[in-house]
N, C-alpha and C positions, 0 to 999 in steps of 0.2 A: 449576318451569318445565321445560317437556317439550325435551328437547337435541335441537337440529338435526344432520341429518346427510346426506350426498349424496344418498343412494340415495333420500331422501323428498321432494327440494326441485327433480332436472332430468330430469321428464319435458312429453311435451308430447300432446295429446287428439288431435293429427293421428297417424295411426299412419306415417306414410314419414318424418316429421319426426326431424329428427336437432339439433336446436336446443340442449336439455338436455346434450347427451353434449357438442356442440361447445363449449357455455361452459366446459365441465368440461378441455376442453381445450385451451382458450383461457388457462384460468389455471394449467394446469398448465403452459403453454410459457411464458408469463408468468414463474413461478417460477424455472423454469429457467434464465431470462435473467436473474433476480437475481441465481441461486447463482453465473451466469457473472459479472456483475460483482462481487462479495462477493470472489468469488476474483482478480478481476483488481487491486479497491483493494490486498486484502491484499498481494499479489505485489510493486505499485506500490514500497506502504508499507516492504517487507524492503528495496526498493531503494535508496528513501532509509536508510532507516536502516544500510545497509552501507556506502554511498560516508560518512556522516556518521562509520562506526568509522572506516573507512580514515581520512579527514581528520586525526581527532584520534591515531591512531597517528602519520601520515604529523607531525601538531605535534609531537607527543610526542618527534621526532627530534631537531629544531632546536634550535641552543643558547641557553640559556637559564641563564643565570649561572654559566657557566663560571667565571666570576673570581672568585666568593664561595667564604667559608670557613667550617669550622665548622660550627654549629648552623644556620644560615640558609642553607649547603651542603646540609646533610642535610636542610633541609623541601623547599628547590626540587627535590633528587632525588627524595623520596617525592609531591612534585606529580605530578613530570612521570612517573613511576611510575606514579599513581591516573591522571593523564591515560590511558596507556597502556591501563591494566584497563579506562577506561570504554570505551572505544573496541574494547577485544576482546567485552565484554559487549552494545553494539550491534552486531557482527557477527552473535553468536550470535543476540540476538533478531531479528535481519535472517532467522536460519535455520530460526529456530521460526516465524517468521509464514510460510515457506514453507510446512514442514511442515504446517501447518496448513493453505494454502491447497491442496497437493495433497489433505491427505485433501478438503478438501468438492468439489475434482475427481473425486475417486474413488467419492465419495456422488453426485452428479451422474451420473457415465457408470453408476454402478449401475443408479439408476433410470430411466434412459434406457432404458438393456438391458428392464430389467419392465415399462416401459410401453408398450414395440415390442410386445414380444407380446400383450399386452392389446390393445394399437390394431387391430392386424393380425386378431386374433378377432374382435375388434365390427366392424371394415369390412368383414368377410365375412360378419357376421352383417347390417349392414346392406344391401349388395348383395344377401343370398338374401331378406331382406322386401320389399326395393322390386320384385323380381323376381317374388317372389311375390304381392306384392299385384296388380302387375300384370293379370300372368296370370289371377287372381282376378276381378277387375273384367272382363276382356277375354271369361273363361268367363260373367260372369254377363251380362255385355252380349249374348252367343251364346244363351245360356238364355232371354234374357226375348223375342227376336226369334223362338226357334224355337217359343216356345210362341203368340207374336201369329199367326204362320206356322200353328199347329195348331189354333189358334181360328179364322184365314179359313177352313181346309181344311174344318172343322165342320160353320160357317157356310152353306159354300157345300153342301156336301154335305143339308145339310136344307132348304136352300131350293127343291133341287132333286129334291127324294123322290117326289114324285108326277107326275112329267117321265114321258112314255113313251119316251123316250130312255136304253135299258136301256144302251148303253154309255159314256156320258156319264154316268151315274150309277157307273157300274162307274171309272170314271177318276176322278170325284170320291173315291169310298170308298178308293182305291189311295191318293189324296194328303194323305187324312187319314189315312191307317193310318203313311203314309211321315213326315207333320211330326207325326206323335206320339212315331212314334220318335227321332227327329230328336230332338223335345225331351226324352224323357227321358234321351236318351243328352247332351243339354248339362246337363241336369238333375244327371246324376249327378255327369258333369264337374265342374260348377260346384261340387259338395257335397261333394267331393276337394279343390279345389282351396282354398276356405274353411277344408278341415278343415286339411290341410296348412299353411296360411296360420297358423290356428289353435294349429298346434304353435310352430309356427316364431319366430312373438310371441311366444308362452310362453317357449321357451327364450331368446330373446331380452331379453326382460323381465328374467328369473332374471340371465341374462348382463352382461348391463348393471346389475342391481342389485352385481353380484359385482364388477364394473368401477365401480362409484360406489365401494364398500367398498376397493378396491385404491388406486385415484385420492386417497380420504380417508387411509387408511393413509400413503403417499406425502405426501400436505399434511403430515400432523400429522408426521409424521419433516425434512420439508424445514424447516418453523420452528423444528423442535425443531435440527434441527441448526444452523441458519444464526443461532438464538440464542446457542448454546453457544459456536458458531465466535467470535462478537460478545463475548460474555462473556470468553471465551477470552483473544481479542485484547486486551482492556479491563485484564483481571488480567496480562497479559505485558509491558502498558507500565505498569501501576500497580508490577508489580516492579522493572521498569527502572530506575523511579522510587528507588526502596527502595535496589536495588541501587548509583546513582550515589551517593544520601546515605552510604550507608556506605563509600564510597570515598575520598567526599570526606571522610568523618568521619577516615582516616586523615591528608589531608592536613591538617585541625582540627589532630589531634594534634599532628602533628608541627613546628607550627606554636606550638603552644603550647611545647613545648621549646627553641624558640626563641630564646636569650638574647643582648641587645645585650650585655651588660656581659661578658659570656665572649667573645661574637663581637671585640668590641675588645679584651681581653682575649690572645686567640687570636692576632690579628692584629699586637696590640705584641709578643709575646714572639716572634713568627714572622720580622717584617720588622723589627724596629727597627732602626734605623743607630748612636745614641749618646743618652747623656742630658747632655755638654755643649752649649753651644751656644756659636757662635765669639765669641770677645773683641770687645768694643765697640772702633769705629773712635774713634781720640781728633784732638781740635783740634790742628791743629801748625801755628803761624805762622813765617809763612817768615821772618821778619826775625829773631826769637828760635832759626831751628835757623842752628847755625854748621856751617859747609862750611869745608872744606881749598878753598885757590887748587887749579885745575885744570892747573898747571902742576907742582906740587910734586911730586918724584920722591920723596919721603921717607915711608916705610911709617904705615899709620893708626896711631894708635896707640889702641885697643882702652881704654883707660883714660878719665878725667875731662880734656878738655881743657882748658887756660887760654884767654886772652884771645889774639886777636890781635893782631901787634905794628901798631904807631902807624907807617903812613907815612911817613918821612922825606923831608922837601921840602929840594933842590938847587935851585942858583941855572942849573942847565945842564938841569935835569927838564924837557924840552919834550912828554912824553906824556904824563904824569899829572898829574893836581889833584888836591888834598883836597878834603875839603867845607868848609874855611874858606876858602877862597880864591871869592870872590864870581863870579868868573869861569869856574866850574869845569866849565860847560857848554861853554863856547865852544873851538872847536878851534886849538890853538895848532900854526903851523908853523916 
């Protein structure tokens, strides 16, 4: 299958017709306006992904089991450790996807620059065709009038041949000598200005094919790049990707080192207060604990005490009762 290519596919049978050149540059502004949004997503994207480092630095501060000890001390610091790395790791790809976005800036204003000159050549080569065709057209519109003008002149002069009107004949023969010259002096005009014309397309032709070949060159570098940039970008967060697992693989680890039975462990031999535990409260009935009178000035005595002495009832006893005396509630005065 025979490969297409610019220089064979935008021309046009009108020769003032600029139709061709202008599709050609219709999609190259087109493109342009991609590579400018390609680079503005990317930009976008580094800026999420940099406020997303900052965040997880900015968590990575806050406390986060300070009070734990031990093994499950040491995973929550290698967390918030791996927190840390992920979050300096999206800065950096926050600063590669710049990176990147300046270069296809910099492939952009490249070809912006080579395709100024190139535009600026063919509009000048356009303006001196339309001008010359012009002109062209205007000399041969002059030619075809002066030679109608040298055929009346002819015309008239042999109509009039056998006129005995010797100066009348002498004024004709003057006006055809005059629109002969006339026409082949637009004649020649005319046959300059075609030829001129003639180059003019030519180089223009060449021009424009060399400008189809340039414009092509340009496509095929602008996909090519703004694939790669794509590509680029796609393998920067499939690493990212990579990158977070094996961070997080650290936290794995350390996670698995882990041990409850050390951690409690850790934490009895660390804080323990005592391994007894206080004496049981016992039952003590009030009528079985014996009490000293709260009047008795006579020291405790520290030992086994005996029995309390028996009451003695007086026949004069007006403030106390015993418990045998049936009356022992009632207040005697």
């Amino acid at each position: 299958m025979k490969e297409s290519h610019f220089k064979d596919n935008f021309w046009n049978t009108e020769i003032t017709s600029t139709a061709g050149y202008d599709c050609l540059i219709q999609h190259l502004n087109d493109g342009k306006k991609t590579c400018k949004e390609i680079e503005d997503f990317i930009k976008a994207r580094a800026s999420i992904e940099e406020k997303y480092g900052k965040d997880l630095l900015n968590l990575a501060k806050k406390n986060c089991g300070q009070g734990e000890l031990n093994t499950l001390k040491r995973a929550l610091d290698v967390f918030k450790l791996q927190i840390e790395n992920v979050g300096q790791s999206h800065i950096q790809l926050a600063q590669s996807f710049r990176d990147e976005a300046k270069r296809l800036e910099d492939f952009r204003e490249k070809q912006k620059e080579a395709r100024k000159k190139v535009e600026q050549h063919m509009e000048s080569f356009h303006k001196q065709k339309a001008s010359l065709y012009k002109k062209t057209m205007e000399s041969k519109k002059t030619y075809e009038q002066k030679c109608r003008d040298k055929e009346d002149a002819e015309q008239a002069l042999n109509r009039n041949t056998n006129t005995s009107n010797t100066k009348q004949q002498e004024k004709l023969y003057a006006k055809s000598l005059q629109t002969k010259a006339a026409s082949e002096e637009a004649d020649r005009t005319y046959q300059q200005n075609v030829a001129t014309l003639a180059k003019t397309v030519d180089e223009w032709q060449k021009e424009h094919m060399r400008s189809c070949e340039i414009f092509e060159n340009h496509e095929v570098e602008r996909i090519n790049n703004l694939r790669n940039a794509l590509w680029t970008n796609t393998n920067q967060l499939s690493q990212q990707c990579v990158t977070n697992d094996e961070l997080y693989e650290e936290v794995r680890k350390s996670l698995e080192q882990c041990s409850i039975k050390k951690d409690l462990e850790y934490f009895i031999d660390l804080r323990k207060t005592g391994d007894n535990p206080p004496a049981p409260i016992l039952y003590e009935n009030f009528y079985n604990v014996q009490r000293l009178p709260s009047f008795s000035q006579s020291p405790v005595n520290a030992g086994r005490r005996g029995p309390l002495p028996v009451p003695v009832k007086s026949a004069n006893d007006t403030l106390y009762a015993t418990v045998e005396d049936i009356n022992y509630s009632e207040v005697r005065y």
